[in-house]
N, CA, C and O atoms as a CHARMM CRD file, in Angstrom:
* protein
*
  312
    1    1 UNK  N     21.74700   6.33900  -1.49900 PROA 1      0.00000
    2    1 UNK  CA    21.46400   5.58300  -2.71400 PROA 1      0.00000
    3    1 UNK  C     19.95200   5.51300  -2.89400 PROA 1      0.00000
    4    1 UNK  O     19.21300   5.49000  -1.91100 PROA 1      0.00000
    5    2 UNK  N     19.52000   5.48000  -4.05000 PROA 2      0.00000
    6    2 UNK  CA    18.08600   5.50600  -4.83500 PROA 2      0.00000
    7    2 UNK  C     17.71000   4.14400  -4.42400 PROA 2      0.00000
    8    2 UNK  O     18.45300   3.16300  -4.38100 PROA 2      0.00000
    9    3 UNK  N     16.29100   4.21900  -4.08800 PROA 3      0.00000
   10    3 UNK  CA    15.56800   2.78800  -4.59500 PROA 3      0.00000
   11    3 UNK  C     15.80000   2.28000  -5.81800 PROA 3      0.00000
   12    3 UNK  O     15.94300   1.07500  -6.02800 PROA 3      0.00000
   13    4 UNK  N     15.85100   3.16300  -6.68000 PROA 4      0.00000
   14    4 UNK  CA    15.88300   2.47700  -8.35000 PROA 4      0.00000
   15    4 UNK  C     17.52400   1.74300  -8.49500 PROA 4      0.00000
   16    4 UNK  O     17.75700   0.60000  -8.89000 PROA 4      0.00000
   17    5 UNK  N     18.70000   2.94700  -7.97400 PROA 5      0.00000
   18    5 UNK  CA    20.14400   2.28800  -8.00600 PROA 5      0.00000
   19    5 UNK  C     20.28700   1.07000  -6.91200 PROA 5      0.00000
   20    5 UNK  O     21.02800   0.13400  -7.21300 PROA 5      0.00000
   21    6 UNK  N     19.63200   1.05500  -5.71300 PROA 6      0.00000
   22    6 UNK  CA    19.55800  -0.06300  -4.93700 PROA 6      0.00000
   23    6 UNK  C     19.44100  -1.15800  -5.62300 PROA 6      0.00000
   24    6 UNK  O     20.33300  -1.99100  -5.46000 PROA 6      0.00000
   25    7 UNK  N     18.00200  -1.56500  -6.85100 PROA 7      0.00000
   26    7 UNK  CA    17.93200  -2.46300  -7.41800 PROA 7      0.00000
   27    7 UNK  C     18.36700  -2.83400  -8.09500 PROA 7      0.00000
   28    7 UNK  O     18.40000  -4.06200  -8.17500 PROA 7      0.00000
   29    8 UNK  N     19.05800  -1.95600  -9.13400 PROA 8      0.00000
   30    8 UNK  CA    20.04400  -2.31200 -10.46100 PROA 8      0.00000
   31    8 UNK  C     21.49000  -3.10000  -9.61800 PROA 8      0.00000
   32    8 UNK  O     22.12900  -4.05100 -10.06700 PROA 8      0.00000
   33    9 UNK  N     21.70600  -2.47700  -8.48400 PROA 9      0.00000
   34    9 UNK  CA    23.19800  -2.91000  -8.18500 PROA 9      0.00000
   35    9 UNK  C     22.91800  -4.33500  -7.79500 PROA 9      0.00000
   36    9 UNK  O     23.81400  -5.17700  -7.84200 PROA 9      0.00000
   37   10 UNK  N     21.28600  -4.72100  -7.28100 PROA 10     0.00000
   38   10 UNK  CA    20.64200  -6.37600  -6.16500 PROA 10     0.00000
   39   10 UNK  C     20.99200  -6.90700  -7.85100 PROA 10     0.00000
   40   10 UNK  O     21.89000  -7.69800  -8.13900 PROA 10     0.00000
   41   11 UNK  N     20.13100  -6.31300  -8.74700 PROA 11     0.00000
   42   11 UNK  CA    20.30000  -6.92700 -10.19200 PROA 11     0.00000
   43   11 UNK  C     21.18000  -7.64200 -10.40000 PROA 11     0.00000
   44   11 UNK  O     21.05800  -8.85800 -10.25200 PROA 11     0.00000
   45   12 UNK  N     22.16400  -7.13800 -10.75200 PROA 12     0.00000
   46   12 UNK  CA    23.71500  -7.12400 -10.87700 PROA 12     0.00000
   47   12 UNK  C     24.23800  -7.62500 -10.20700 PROA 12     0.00000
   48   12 UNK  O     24.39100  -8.75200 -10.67700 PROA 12     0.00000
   49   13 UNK  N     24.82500  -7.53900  -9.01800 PROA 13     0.00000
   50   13 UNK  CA    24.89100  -8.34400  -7.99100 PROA 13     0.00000
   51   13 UNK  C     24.46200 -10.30400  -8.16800 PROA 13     0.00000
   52   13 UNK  O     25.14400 -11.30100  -8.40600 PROA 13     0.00000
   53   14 UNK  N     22.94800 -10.04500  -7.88600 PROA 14     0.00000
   54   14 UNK  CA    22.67600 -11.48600  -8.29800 PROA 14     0.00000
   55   14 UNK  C     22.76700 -12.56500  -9.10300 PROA 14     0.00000
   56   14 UNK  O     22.57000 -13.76700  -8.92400 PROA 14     0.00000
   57   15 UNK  N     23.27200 -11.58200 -10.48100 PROA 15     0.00000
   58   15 UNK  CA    23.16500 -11.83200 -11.92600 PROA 15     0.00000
   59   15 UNK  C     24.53500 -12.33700 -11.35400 PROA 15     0.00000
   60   15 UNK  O     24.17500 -13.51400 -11.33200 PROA 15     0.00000
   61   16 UNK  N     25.55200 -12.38000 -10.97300 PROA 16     0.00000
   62   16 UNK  CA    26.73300 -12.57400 -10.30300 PROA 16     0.00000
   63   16 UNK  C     27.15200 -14.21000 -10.11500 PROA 16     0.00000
   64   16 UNK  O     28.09400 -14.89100 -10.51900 PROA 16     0.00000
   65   17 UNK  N     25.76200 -14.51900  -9.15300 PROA 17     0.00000
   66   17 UNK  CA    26.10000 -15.39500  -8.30200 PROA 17     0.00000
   67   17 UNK  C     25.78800 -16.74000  -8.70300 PROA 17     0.00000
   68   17 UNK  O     24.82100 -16.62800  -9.45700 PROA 17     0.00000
   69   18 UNK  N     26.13800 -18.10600  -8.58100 PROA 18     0.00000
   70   18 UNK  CA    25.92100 -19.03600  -9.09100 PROA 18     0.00000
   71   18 UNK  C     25.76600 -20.11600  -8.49000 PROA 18     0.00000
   72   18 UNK  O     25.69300 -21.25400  -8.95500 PROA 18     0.00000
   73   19 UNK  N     25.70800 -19.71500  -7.30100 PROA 19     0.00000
   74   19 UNK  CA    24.86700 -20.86500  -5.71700 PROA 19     0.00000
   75   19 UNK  C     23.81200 -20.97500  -5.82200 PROA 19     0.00000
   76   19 UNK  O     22.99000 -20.08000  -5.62400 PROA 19     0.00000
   77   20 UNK  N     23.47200 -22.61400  -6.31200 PROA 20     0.00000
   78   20 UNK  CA    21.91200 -22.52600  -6.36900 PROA 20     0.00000
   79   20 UNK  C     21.34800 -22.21100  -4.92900 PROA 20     0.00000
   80   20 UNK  O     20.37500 -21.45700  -4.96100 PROA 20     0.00000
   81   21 UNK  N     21.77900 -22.66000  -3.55900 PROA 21     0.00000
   82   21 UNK  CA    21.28000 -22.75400  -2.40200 PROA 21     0.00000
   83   21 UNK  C     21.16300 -21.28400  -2.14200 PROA 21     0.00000
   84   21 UNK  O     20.00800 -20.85800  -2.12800 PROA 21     0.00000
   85   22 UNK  N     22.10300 -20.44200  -1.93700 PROA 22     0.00000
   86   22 UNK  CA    21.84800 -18.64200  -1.93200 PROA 22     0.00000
   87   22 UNK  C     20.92000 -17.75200  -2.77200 PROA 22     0.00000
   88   22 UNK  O     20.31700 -16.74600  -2.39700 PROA 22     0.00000
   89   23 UNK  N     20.93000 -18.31700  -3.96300 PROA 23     0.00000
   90   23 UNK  CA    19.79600 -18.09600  -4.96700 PROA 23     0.00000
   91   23 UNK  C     18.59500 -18.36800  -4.44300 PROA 23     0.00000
   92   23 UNK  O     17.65500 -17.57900  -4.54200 PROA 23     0.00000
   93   24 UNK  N     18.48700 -19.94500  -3.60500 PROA 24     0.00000
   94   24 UNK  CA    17.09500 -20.10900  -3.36100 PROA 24     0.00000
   95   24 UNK  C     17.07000 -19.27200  -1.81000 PROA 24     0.00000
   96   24 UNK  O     16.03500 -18.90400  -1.25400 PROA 24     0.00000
   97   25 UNK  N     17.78600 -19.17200  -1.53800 PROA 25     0.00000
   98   25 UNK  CA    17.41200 -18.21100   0.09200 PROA 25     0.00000
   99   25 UNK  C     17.00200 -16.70900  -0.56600 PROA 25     0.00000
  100   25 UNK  O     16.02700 -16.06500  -0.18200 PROA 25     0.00000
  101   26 UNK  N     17.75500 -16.35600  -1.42900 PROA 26     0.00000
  102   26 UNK  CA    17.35200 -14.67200  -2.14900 PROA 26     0.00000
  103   26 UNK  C     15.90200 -15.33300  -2.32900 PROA 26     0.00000
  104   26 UNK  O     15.13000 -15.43500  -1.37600 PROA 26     0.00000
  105   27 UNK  N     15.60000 -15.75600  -3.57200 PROA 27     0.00000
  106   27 UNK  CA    13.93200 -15.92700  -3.67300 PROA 27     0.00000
  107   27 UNK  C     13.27000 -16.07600  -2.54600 PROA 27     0.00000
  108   27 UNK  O     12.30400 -15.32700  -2.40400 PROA 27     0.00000
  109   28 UNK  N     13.59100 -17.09900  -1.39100 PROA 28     0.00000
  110   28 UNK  CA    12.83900 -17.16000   0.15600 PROA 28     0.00000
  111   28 UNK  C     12.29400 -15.77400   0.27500 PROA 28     0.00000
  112   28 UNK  O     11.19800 -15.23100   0.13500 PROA 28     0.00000
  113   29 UNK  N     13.66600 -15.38300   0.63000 PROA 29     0.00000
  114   29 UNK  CA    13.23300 -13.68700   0.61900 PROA 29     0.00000
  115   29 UNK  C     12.12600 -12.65000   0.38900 PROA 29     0.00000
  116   29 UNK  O     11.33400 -12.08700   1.14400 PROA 29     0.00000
  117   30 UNK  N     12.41700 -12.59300  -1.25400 PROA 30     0.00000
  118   30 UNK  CA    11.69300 -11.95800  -2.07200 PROA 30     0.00000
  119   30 UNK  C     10.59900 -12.48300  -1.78000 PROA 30     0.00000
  120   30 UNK  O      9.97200 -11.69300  -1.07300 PROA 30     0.00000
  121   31 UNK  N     10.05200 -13.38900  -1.95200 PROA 31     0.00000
  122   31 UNK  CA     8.91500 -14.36100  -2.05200 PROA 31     0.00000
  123   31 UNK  C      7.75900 -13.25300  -0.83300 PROA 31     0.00000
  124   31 UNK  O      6.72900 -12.58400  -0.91300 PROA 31     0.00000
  125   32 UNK  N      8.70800 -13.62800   0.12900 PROA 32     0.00000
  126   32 UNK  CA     7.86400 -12.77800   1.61100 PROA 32     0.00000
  127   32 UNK  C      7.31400 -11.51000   1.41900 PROA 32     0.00000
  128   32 UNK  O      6.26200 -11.10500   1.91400 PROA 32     0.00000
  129   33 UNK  N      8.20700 -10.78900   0.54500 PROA 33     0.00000
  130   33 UNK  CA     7.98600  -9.65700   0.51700 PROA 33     0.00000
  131   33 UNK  C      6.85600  -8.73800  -0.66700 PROA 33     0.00000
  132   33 UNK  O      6.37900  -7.61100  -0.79700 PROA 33     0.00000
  133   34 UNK  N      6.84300 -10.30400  -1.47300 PROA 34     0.00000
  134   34 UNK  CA     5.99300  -9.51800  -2.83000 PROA 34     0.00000
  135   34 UNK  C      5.22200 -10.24500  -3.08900 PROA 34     0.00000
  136   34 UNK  O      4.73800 -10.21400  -4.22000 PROA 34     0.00000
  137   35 UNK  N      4.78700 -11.21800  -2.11500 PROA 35     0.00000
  138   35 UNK  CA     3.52100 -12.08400  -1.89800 PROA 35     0.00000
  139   35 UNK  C      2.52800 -10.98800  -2.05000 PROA 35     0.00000
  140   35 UNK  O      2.82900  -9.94500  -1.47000 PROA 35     0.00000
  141   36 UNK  N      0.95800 -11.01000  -2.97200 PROA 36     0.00000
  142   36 UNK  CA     0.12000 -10.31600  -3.16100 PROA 36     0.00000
  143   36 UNK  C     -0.87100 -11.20600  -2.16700 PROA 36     0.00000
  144   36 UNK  O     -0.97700 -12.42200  -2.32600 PROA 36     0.00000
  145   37 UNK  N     -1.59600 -10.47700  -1.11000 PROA 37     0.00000
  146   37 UNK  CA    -2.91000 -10.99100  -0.32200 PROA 37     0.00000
  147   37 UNK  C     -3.86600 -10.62900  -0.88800 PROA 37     0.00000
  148   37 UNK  O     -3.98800  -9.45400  -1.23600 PROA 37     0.00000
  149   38 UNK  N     -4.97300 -11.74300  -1.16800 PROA 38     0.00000
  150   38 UNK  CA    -6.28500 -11.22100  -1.76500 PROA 38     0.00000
  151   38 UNK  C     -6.95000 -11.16000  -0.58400 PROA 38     0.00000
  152   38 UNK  O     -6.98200 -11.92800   0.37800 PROA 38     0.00000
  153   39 UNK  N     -7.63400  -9.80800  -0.88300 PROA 39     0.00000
  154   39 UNK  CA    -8.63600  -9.47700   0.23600 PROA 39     0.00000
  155   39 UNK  C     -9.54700 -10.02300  -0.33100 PROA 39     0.00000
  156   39 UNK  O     -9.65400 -10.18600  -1.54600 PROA 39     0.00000
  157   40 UNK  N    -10.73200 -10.55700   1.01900 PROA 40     0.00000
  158   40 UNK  CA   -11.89600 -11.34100   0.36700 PROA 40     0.00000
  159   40 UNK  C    -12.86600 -10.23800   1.28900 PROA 40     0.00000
  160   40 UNK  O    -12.59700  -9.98700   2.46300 PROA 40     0.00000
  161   41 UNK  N    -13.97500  -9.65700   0.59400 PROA 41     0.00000
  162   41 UNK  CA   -14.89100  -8.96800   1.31400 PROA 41     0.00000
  163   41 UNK  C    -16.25700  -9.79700   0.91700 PROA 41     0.00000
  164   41 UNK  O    -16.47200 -10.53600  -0.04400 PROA 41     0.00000
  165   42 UNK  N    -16.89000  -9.49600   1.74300 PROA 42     0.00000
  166   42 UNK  CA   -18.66300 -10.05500   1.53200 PROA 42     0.00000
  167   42 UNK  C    -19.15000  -8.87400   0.87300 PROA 42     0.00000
  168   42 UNK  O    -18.73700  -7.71700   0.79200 PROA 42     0.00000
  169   43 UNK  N    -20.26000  -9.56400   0.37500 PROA 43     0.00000
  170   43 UNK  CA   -21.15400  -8.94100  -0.65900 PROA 43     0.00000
  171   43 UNK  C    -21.69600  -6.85400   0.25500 PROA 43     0.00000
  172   43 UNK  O    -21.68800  -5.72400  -0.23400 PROA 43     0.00000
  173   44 UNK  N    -21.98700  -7.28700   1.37600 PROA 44     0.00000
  174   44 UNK  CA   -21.73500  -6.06500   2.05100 PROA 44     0.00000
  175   44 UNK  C    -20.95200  -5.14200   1.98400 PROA 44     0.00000
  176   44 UNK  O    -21.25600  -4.02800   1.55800 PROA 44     0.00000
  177   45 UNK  N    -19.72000  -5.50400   2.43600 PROA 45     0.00000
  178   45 UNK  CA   -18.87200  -4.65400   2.09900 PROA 45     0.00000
  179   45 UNK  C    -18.75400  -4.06700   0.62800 PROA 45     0.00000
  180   45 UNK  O    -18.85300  -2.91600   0.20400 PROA 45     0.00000
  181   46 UNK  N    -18.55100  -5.06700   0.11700 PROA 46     0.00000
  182   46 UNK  CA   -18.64600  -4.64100  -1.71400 PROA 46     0.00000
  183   46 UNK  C    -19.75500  -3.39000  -1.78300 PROA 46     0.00000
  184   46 UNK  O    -19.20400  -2.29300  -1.69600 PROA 46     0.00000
  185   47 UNK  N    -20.95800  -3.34800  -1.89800 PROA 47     0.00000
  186   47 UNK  CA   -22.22300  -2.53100  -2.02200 PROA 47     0.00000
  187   47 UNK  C    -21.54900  -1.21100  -1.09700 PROA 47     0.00000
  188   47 UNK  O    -21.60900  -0.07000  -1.55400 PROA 47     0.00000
  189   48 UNK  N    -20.82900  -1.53000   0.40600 PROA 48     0.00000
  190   48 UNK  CA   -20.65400  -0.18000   0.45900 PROA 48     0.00000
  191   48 UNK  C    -19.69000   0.81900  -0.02900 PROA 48     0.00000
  192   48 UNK  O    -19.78200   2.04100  -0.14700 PROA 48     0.00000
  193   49 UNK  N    -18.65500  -0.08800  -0.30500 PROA 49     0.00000
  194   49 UNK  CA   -16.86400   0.46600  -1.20500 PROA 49     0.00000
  195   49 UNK  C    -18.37200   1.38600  -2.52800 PROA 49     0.00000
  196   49 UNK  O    -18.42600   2.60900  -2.65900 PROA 49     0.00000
  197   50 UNK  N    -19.24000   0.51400  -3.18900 PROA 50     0.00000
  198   50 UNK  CA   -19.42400   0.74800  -4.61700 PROA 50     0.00000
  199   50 UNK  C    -20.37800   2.24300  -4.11700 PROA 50     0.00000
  200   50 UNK  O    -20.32100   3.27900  -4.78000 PROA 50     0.00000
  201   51 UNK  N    -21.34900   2.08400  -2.66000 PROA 51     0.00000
  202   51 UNK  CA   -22.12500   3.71000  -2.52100 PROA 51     0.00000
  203   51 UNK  C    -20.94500   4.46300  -2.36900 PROA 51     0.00000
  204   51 UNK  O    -20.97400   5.47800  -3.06400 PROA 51     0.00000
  205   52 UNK  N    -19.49100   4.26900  -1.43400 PROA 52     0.00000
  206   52 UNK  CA   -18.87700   5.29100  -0.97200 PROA 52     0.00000
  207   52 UNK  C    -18.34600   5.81600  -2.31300 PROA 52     0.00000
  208   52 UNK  O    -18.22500   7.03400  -2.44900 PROA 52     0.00000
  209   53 UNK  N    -18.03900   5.02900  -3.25600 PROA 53     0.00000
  210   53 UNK  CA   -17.63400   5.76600  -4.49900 PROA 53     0.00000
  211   53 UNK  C    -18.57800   6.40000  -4.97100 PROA 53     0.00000
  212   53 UNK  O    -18.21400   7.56200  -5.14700 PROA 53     0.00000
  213   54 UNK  N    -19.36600   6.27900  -5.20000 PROA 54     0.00000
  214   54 UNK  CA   -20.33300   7.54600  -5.98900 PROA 54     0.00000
  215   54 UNK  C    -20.49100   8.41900  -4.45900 PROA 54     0.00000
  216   54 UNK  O    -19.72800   9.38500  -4.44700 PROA 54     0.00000
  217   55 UNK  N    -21.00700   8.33200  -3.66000 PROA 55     0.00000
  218   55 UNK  CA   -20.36700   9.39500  -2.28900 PROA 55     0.00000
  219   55 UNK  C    -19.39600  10.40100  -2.93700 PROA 55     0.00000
  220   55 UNK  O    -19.59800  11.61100  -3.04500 PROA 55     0.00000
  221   56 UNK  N    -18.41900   9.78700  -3.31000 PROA 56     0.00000
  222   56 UNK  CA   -17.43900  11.07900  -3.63300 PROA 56     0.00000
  223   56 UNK  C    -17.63100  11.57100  -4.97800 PROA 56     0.00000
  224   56 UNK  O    -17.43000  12.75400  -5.25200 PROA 56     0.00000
  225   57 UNK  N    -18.03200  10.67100  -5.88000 PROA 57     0.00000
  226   57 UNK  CA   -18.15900  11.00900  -7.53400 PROA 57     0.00000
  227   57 UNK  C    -18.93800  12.39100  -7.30900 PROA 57     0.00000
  228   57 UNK  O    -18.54800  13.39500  -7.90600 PROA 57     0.00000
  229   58 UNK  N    -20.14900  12.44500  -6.36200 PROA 58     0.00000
  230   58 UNK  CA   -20.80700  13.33800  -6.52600 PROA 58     0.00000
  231   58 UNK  C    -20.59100  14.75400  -4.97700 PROA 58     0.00000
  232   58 UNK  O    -21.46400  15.53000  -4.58700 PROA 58     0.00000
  233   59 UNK  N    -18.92200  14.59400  -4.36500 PROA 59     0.00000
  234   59 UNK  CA   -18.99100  15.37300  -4.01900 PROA 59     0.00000
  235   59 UNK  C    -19.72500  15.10500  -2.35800 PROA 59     0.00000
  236   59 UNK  O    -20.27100  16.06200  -1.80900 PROA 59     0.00000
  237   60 UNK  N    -19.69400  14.36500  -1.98200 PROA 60     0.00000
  238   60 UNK  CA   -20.60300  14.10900  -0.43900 PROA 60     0.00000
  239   60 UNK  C    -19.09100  13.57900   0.17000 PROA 60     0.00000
  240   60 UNK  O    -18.82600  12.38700   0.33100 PROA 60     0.00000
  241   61 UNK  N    -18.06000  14.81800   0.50600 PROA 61     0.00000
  242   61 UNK  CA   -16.92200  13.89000   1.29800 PROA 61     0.00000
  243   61 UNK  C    -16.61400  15.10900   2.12000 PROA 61     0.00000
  244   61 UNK  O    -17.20700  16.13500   1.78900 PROA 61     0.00000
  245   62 UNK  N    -15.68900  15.17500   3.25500 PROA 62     0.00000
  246   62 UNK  CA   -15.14600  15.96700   2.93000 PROA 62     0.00000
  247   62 UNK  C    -13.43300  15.89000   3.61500 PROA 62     0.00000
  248   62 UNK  O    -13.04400  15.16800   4.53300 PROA 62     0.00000
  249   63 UNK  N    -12.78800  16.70300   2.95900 PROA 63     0.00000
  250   63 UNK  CA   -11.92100  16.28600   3.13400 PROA 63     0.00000
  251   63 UNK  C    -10.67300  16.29800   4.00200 PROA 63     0.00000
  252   63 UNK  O    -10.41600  17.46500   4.29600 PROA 63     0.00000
  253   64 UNK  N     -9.83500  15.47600   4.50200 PROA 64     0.00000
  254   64 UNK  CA    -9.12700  15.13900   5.78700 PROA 64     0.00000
  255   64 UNK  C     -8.82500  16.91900   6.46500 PROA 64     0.00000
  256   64 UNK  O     -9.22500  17.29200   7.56800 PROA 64     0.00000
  257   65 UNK  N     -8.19000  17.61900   5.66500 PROA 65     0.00000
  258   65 UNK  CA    -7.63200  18.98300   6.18800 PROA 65     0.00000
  259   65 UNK  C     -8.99300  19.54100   6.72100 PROA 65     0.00000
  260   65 UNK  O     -9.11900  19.72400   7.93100 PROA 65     0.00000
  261   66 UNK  N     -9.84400  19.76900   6.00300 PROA 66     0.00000
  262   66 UNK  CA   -11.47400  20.69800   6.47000 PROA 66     0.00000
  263   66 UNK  C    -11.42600  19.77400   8.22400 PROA 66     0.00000
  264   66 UNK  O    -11.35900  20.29100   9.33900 PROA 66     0.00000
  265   67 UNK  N    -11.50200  18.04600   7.78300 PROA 67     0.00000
  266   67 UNK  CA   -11.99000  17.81700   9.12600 PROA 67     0.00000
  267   67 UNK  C    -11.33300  18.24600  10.28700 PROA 67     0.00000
  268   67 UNK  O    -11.96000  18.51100  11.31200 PROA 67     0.00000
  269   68 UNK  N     -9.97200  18.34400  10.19100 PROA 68     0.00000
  270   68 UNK  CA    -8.78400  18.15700  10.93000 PROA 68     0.00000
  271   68 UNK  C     -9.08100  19.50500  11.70300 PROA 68     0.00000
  272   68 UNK  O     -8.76400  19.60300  12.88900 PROA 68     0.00000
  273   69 UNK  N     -9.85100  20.81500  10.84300 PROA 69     0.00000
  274   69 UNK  CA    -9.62700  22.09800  11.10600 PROA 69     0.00000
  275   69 UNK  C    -10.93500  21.89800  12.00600 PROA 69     0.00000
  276   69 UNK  O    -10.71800  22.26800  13.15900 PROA 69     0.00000
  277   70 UNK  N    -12.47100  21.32600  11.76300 PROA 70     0.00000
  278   70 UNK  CA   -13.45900  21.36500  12.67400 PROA 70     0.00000
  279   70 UNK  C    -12.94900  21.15100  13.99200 PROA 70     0.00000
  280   70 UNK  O    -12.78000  21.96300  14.90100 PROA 70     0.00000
  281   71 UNK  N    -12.70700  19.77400  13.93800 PROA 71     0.00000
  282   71 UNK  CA   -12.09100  19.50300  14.84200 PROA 71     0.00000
  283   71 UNK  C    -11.29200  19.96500  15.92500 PROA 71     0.00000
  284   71 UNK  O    -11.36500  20.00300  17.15300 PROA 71     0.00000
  285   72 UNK  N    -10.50100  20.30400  15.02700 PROA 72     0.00000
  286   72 UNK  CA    -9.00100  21.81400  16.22600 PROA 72     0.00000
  287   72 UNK  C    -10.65700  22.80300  16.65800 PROA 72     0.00000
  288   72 UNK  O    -11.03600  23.05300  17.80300 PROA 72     0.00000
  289   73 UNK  N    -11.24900  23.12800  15.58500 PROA 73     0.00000
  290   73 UNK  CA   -12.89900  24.14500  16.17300 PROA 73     0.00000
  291   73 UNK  C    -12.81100  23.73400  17.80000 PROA 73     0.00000
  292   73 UNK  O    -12.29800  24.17700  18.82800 PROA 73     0.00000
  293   74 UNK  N    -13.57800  22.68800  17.40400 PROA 74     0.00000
  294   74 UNK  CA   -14.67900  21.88100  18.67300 PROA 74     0.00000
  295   74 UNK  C    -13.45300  21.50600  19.69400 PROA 74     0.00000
  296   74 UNK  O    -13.84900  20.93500  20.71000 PROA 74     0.00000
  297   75 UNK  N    -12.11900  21.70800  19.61900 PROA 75     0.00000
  298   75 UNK  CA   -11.38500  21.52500  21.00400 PROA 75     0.00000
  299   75 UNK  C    -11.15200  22.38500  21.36800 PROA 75     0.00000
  300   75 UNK  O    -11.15200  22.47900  22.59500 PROA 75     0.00000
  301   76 UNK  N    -10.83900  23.44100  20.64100 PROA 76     0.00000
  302   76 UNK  CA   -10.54200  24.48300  21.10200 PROA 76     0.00000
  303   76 UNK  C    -12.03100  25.66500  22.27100 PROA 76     0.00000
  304   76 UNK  O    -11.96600  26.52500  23.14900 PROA 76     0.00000
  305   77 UNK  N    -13.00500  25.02800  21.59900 PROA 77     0.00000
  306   77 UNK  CA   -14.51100  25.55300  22.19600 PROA 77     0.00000
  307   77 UNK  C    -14.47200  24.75300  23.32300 PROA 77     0.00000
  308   77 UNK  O    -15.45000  24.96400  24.04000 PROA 77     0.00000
  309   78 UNK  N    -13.77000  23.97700  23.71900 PROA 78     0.00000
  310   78 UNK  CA   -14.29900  23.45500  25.04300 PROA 78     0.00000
  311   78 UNK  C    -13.42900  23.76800  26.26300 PROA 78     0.00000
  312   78 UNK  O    -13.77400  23.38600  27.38200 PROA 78     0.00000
C-alpha cells in the first residue's frame, strides 16, 4: 500500500469514529510526529549557512561522488 492510500484509508477510517477519548489519543499521536522544531542558530552560524551559499552559487563545492572517488584515490595509494 501507498503512503498516499495509507492516508486516505487513516482519513476515512477516522472520519468513522466518534470516541472523543480515541480521537484525542489519535491527535496525541499525530501531535508527536508533526511537531515542527525551530532551530535556533547564532548570528555565526547564520553568516556561515549565508558564505556557504554563495560558496556554491559560484561553484567552490565539490561534489559528494568526485569526493568519494579522491578518496577511494588516496586509499587505494597507501
Amino acid at each position: 500500500m501507498t503512503t498516499t492510500a495509507l492516508k486516505k484509508l487513516l482519513i476515512n477510517r477516522i472520519a468513522e469514529i466518534n470516541d472523543v477519548s480515541f480521537l484525542n489519543a489519535i491527535k496525541t499521536i499525530l501531535d508527536t510526529k508533526t511537531q515542527t522544531q525551530v532551530l535556533s542558530l547564532t548570528p555565526e552560524q547564520r553568516l556561515e549557512i549565508i558564505e556557504s551559499q554563495k560558496e556554491i552559487e559560484s561553484g567552490l563545492f565539490v561534489e559528494q561522488a568526485e569526493l568519494d572517488k579522491e578518496f577511494n584515490k588516496w586509499l587505494n595509494e597507501k
